[in-house]
N, C-alpha and C positions, 0 to 999 in steps of 0.2 A: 733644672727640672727635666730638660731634653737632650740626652747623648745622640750624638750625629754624625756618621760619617758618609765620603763621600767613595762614588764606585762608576760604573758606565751608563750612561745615560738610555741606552737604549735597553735596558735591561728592568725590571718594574722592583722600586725600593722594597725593602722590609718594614718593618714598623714590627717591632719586638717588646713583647712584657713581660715582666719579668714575675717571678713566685713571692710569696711568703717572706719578711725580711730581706727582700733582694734591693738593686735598684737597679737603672738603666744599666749602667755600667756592666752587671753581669754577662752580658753578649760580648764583652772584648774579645775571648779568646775564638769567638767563632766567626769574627768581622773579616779578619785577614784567608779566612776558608771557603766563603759565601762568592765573595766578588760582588758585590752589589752596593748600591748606595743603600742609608736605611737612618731611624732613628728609634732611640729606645727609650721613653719618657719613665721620668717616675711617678709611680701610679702613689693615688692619695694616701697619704701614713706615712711613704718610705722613701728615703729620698731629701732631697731639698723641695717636695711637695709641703705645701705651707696646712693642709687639711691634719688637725686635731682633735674633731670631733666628730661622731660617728656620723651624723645627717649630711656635714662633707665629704664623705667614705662611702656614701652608698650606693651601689651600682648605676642607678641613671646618672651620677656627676661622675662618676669615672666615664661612660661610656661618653659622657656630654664632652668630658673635656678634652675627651681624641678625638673629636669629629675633625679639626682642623687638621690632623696625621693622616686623615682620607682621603685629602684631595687628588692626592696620586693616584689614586685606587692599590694600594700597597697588598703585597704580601701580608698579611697579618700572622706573627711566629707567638704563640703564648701558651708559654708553662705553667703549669699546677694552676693559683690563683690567678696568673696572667692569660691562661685558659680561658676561664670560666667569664672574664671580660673579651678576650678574643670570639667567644662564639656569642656574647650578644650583641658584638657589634656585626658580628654574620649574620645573627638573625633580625635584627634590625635595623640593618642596613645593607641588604645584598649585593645589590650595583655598585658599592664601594671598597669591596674584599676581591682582591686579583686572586688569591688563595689562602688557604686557613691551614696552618699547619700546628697544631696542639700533642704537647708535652707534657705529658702525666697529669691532663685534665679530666675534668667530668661536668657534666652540666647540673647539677645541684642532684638534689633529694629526691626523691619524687615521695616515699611514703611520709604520713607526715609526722608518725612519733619516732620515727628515724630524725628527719629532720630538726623538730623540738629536741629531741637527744645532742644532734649534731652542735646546737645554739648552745645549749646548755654549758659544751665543753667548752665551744669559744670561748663565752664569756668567763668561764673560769681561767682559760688561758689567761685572756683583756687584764681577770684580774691578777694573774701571776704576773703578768709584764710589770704592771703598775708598782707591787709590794716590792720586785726581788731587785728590777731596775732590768735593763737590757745585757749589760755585759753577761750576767748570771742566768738570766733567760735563755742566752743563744745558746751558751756557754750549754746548759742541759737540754736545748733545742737539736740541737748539731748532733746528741747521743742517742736522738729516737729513731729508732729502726728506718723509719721512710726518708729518713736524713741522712743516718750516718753515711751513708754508701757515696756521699760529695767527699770523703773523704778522698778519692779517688780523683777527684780534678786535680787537675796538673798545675805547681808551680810556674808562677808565681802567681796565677789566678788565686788558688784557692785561699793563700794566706792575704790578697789584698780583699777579697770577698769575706772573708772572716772580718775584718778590719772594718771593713765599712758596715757591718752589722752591728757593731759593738757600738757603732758612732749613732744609730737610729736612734729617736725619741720614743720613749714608752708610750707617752699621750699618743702619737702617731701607730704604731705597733696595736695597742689598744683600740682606736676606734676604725680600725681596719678591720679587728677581728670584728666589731660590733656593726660596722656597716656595712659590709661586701662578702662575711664572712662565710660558708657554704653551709650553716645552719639558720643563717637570714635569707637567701639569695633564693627567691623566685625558680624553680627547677623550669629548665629547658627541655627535657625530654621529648614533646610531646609537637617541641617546633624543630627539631632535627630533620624531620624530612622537607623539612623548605628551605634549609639550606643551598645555595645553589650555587656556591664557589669552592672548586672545585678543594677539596679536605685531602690532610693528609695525617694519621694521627701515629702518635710516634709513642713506645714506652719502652722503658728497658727489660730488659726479659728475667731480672732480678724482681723486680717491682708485680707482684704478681696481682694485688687490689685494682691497682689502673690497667694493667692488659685484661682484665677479664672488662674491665669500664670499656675501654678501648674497644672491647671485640665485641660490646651490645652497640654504643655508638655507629662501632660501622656497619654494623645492622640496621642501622635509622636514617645514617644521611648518606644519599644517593650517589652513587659511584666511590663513595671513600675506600680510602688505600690506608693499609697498614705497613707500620714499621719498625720490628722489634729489634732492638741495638743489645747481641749479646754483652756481659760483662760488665751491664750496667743497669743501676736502678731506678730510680723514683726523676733525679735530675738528668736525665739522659743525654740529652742534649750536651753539658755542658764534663758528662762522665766520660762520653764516648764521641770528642766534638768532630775526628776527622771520620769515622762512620754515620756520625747524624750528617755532616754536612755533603758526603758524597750520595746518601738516600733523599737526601731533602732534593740535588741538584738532580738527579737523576727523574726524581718526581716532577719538579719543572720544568726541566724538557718536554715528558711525555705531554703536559699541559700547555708547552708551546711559549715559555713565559724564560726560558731561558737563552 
């Protein structure tokens, strides 16, 4: 359930989550660029996470079940949907985020037939996982505009990351979209300016829906920095891993944390 490796001790760990269909594992390629110690758990659904029902998918048990990846005071690194759990552990739990560094995230809805919109889709997602099975899900997952652009991750990542998607449970996959999903999930908007560890918000400059998110965000919470990774889209991080990882390092120094 917990990917872990180790790095210099004087240096403050990661704690990395992962998006949509992913699992811990997906940080490989950026572990050997960072230097740092760190781990990367899998989040409820995905993974050898045992939760297959949505009430165990829903954002206070995801948020509950990282409390013990706090105790370092980590880095917290979270993509898309490992975002939108990376800032409420920022915002409810300050004194425990050494810094927030968020990859094509958003902090939920804020209007609310947008949002009722947003659920509606999910759950028809939930229910396409369930009918079609997983292989066939990612399989026309992988072909949607905000996806395909991982095309671009580099071997041998991206064919073992294909691999371990196909191996996910629908049950799980399903009550992920229905419990944490960004048409259920409580919008943050409105607590971004209490954020108070120190943010760094990353997109690729192909991804144009999350850089305009990104550039209201850094409107909200106090001091954030921006980081747009030419040549890459929606997964950034993991399209453009030796530029996210020389912006990321570079943003830690200035913070004093590298």
């Amino acid at each position: 359930m917990r990917h872990s490796w180790t790095g210099p001790a004087a240096r403050a760990p990661l704690l990395a989550l992962h998006g949509f269909t992913g699992d811990g594992r997906d940080i490989d390629p950026l572990v050997p660029l960072l230097g740092r110690a760190g781990q990367a758990p899998d989040l409820p659904g995905h993974g050898d996470h045992p939760a297959r029902e949505p009430a165990a998918c829903a954002m206070p048990v995801a948020v509950a079940d990282l409390l013990p990846c706090l105790a370092s005071a980590p880095i917290v690194l979270g993509y898309s949907m490992g975002g939108r759990v990376a800032l409420h552990l920022a915002c409810h739990h300050p004194g425990r985020v050494a810094a927030l560094v968020l990859v094509g995230a958003q902090p939920g809805i804020a209007d609310d037939a947008a949002r009722a919109a947003r659920q509606a889709a999910d759950e028809a997602l939930a229910a396409r996982i369930l009918e079609e099975g997983v292989p066939a899900f990612t399989a026309w997952w992988a072909q949607q505009p905000l996806i395909a652009t991982q095309r671009r991750i580099a071997e041998p990542w991206r064919s073992r990351m294909a691999g371990r998607k196909r191996s996910l449970r629908p049950e799980g996959l399903a009550a992920s979209l229905r419990g944490m999903g960004t048409g259920v999930m409580d919008p943050l908007w409105d607590r971004l300016g209490a954020i108070t560890a120190p943010t760094l918000l990353v997109t690729g400059a192909e991804d144009e829906k999350y850089d305009r998110i990104a550039a209201q965000m850094a409107a909200a919470i106090p001091g954030a920095e921006r980081l747009v990774l030419p040549g890459a889209g929606h997964c950034a991080h993991l399209e453009a891993p030796r530029a996210f990882a020389g912006g990321l390092t570079r943003f830690l120094t200035r913070q004093g944390l590298d």
